[in-house]
C-alpha positions in Angstrom: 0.0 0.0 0.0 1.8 3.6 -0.7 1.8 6.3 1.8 -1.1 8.6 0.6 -3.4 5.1 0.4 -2.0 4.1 3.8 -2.7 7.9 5.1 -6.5 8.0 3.3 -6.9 4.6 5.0 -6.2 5.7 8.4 -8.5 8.9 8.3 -11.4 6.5 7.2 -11.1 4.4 9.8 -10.6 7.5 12.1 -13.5 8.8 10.7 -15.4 5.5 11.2 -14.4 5.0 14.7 -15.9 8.6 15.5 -18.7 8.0 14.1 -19.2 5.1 16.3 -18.4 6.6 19.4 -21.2 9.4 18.5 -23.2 6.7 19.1 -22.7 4.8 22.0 -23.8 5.5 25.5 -22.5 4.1 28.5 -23.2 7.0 30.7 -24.6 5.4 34.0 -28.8 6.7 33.8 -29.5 10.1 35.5 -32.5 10.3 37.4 -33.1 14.1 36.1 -35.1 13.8 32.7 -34.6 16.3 30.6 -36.3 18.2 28.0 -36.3 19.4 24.6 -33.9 22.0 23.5 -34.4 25.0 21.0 -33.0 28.6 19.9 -35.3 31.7 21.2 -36.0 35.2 20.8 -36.4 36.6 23.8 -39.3 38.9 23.0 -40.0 40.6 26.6 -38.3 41.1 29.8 -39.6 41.5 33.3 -37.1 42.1 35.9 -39.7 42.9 38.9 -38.8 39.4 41.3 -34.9 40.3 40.5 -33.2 41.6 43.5 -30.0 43.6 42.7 -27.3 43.9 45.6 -24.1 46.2 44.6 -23.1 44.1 41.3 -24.7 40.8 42.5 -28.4 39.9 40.8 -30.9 36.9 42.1 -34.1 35.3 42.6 -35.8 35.1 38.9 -36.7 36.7 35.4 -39.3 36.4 33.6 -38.6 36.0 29.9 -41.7 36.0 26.8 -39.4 34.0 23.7 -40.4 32.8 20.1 -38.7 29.2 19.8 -36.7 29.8 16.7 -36.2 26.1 16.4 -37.4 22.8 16.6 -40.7 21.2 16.6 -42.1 23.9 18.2 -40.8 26.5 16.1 -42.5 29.9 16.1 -44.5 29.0 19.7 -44.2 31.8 21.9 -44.2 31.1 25.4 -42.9 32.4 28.9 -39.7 31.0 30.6 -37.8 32.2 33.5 -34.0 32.6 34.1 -33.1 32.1 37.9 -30.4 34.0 39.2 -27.9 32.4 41.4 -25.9 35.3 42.7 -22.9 33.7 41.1 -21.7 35.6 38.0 -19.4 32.6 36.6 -23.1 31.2 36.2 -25.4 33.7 36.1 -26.7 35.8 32.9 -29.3 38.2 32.2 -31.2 39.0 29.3 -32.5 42.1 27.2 -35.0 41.6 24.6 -33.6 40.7 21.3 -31.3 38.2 22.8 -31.1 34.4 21.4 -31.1 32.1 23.3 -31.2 28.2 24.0 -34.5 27.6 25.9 -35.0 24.0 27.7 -38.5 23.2 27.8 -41.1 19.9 28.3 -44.2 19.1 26.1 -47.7 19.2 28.1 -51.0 18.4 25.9 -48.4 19.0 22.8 -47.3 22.5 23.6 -44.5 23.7 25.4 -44.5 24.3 28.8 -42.3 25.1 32.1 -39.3 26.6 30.2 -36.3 27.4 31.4 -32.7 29.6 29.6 -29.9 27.9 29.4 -27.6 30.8 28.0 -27.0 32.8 25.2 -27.1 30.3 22.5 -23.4 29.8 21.1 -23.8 26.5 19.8 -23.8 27.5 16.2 -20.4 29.7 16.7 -18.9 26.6 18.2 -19.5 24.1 15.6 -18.4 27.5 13.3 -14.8 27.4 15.2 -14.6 24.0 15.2 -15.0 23.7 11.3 -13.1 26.9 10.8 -10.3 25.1 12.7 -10.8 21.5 10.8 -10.1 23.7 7.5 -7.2 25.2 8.2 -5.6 22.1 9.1 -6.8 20.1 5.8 -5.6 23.8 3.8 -2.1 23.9 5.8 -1.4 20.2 6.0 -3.7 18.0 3.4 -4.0 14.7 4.6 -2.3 15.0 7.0 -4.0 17.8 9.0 -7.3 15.6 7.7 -5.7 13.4 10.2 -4.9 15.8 12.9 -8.8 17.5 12.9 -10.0 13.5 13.2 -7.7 13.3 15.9 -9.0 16.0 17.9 -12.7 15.3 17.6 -11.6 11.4 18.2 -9.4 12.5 21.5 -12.8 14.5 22.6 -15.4 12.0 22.2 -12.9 9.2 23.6 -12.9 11.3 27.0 -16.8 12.2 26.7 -17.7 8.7 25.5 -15.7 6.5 27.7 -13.3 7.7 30.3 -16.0 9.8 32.1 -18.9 7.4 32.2 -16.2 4.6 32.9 -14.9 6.9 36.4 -19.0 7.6 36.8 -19.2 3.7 36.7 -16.9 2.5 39.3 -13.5 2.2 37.1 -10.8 2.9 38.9 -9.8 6.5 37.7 -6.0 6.1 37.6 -5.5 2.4 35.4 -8.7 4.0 33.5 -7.0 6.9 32.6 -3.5 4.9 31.5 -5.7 2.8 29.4 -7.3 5.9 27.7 -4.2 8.1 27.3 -2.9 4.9 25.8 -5.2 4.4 22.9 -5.5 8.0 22.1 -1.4 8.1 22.1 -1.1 5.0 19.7 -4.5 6.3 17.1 -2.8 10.0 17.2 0.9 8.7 16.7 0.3 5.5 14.4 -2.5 7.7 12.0 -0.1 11.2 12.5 3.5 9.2 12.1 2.6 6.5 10.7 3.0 2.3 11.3 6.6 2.7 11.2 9.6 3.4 13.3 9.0 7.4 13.5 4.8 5.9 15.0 6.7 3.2 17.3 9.2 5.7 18.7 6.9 8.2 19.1 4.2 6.0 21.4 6.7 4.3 22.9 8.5 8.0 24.5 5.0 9.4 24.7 3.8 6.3 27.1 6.8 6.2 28.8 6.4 9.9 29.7 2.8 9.7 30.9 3.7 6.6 32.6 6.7 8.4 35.1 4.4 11.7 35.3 1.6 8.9 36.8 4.6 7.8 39.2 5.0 11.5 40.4 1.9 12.3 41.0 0.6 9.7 42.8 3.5 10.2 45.2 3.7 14.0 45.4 0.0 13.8 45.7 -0.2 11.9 48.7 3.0 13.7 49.9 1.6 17.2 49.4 -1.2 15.8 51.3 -3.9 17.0 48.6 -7.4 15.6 47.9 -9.4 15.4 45.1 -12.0 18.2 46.3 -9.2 20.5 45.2 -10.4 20.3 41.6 -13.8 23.1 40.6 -17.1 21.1 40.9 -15.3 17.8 42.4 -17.7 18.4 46.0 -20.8 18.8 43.6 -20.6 15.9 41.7 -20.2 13.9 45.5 -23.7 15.5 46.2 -25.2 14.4 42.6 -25.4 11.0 44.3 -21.8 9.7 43.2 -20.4 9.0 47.2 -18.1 6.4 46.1 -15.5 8.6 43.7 -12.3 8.8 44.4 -11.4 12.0 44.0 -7.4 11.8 44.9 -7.3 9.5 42.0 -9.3 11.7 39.7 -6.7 14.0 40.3 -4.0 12.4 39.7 -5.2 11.2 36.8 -5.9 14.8 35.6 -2.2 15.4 35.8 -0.7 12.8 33.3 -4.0 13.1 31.1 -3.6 17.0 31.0 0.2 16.6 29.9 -0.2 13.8 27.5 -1.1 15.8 24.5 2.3 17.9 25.2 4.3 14.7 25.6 2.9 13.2 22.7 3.9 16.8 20.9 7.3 16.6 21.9 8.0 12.9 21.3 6.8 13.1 17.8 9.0 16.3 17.3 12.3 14.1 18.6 11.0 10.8 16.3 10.5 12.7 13.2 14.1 14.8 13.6 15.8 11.1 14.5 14.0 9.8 11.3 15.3 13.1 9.1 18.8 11.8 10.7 18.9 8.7 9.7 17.7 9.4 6.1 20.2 12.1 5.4 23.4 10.2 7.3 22.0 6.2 6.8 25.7 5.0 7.7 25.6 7.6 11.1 26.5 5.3 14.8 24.3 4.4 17.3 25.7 7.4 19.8 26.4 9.8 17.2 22.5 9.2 16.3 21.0 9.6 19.6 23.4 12.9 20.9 22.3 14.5 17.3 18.8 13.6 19.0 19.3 14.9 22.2 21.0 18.0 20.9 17.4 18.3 19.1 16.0 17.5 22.7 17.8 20.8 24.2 16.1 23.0 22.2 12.3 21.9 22.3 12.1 21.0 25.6 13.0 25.1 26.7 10.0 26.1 25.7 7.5 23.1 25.7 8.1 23.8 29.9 7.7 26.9 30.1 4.2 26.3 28.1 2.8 24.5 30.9 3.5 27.0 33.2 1.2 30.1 31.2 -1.4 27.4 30.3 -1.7 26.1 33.8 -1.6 29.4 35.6 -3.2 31.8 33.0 -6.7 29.8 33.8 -6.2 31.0 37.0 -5.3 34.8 36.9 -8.2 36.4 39.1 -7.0 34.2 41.7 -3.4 35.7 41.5 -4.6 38.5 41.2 -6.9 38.5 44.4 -3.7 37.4 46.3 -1.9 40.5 45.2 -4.8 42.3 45.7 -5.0 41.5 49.4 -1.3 41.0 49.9 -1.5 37.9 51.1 1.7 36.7 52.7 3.6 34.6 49.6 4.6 31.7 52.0 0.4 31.5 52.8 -0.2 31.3 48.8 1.7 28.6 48.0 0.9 26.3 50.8 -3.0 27.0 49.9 -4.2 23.3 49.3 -5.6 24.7 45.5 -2.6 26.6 45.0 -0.2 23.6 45.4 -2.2 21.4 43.4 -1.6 23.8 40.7 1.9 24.2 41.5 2.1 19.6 41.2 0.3 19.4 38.2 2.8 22.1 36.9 6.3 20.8 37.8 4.9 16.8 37.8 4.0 17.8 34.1 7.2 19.3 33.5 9.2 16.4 34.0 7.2 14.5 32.0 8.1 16.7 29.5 11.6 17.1 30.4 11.7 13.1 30.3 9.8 12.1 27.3 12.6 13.8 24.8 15.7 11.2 25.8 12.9 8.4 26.0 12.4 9.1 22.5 16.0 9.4 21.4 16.8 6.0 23.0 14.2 4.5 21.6 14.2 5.8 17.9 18.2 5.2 17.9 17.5 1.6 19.4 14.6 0.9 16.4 16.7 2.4 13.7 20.1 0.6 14.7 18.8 -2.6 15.4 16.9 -3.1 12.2 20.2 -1.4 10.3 22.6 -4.1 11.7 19.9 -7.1 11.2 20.0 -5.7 7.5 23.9 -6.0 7.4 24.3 -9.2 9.0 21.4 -10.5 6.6 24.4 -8.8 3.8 27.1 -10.9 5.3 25.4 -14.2 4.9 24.3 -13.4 1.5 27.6 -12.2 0.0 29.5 -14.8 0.9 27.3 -17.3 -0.6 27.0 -14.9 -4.0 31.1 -15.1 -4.1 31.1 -19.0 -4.2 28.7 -19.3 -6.9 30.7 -16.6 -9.0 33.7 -18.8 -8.7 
């Protein structure tokens, strides 16, 4: 098969795995039934039941919408929007706004609805194509691959790994298992079944598997629990009492790194595998120091991206420290603040780790198959001789 079939063939059955997972459903069965979904106008506002206190908004508004979508379209019918007092939440409406509406059928009309936010759905799946396009225009078949990749990485997580922790699955095996099979589709379909795919899953695992070491036993050193995590003490009271939430943490570290790992290893496999094409007759060492000297240079800056994406999600919290001046040594012993500070640094020497991993093991695959091809040489030439004379 030649490499643009054996790249076609790979995003078809990328394509046909995805379509699968879309699917299939092992979610473990909620107890809240929920309703039908549609895009609104919101036509009227009443804001008498609101109570405003300084910046802070609660209780409810009343909202008249036209369903823009749906069986129901054109209805017109009165929802509210309840206002928590939380603003990472909460929204409020004007008329004129779209929005998604969550409504149930009584006597076939809609009834007791309810906004679920501005509607952005459409924008999303915008974004997401937008971004699936440029990846086929910069990279052709390739970056076909790549955008099968990413929605195959997200409906693996949604699809499996979270009902399999909801159902009782041990979180951090679970997460190996998962982080392993999105490693091996990503590398093999990306790089390839060859040498450049082998070395690259075989750094990336071995990676994610020492950053799983590390933070199972910083973890437990730091003396950190699960609850650290936003939402972890909510989904205990949804009725899930038996999570383990240490381990879903620990599992969040080497899942959140993986995709950086698996970055970095395929950076070091593919510049081994432009090595060995330009200097075939190059040694074992010389091979993996030229590797390594690669190495230097990536893994500079792949560290330091951990360090703004990790803490960047978090910069009103900084900022409140500063704010209130809080004593520095008070900060960074903050159980939330030195979870952050172990997924940081645990993921950093995953990082750090996963570039010689790769080197050894593209230099090993690349060596050992050159010298089984020369003694394979030696026996034959020998034999050629004799016949000649």
């Amino acid at each position: 098969m030649s490499h643009t079939r054996r790249e076609w063939f790979f995003a078809l059955v990328l394509a046909t795995i995805c379509i699968g997972l879309l699917f299939l459903d092992l979610a473990p069965a909620s107890p809240v039934t929920t309703g039908l979904h549609a895009r609104a106008l919101v036509t009227a506002v009443d804001n008498t039941d609101v109570r405003t206190n300084l910046i802070v908004k609660t209780d409810t508004q009343a909202l008249e919408v036209r369903l823009l979508s749906g069986p129901h379209r054109g209805y017109a019918m009165s929802i509210t929007n309840r206002l928590t007092g939380k603003m990472e939440f909460d929204e409020f409406y004007e008329a004129g706004a779209i929005v998604l509406v969550e409504y149930d059928v009584v006597d076939g009309e809609p009834k007791h609805g309810a906004a679920r936010g501005h509607y952005r759905l459409h924008l999303q799946l915008m974004l997401v194509g937008l971004f699936a396009a440029l990846l086929i225009a910069v990279a052709g078949v390739t970056g076909l691959k790549a955008a099968l990749s990413f929605i195959f990485a997200a409906l693996v997580l949604w699809k499996l790994f979270f009902p399999a922790v909801l159902l009782g699955f041990s979180p951090i095996p679970t997460g190996l298992a998962m982080v392993a099979l999105l490693t091996a589709s990503i590398t093999f379909s990306i790089g390839g079944l060859n040498r450049r795919g082998v070395a690259t899953f075989a750094g990336s695992m071995l990676g994610v598997l020492l950053t799983c070491a590390l933070a199972y036993t910083f973890t437990h050193a730091f003396q950190l629990h699960g609850a650290v995590r936003p939402f972890a003490e909510t989904l205990l009271y949804s009725g899930y009492y038996e999570l383990r939430l240490t381990d879903i943490f620990i599992a969040s570290v080497f899942i959140a790194c993986s995709g950086a790992v698996m970055d970095l290893a395929m950076d070091i496999a593919a510049s081994m595998e432009e090595i060995a094409q330009n200097r075939p007759n190059i040694g074992f060492f010389d091979h993996l120091v030229s590797g390594l000297r690669v190495a230097r240079a990536v893994v500079g800056t792949m560290t330091t991206t951990l360090l703004l994406a990790y803490s960047s999600s978090h910069i009103c919290m900084f900022l409140l420290f500063v704010a209130k001046d809080l004593p520095l040594a008070n900060v960074l012993n903050a159980p939330f603040v030195a979870a952050e500070i172990l997924n940081i640094l645990v993921g950093s020497f995953g990082l750090v780790t996963v570039a010689p991993f790769t080197a050894l093991v593209a230099a090993l695959l690349y060596h050992l198959r050159g010298r089984r091809a020369a003694e394979r040489g030696a026996l034959v030439a020998p034999a050629s001789l004799g016949g000649e004379a």
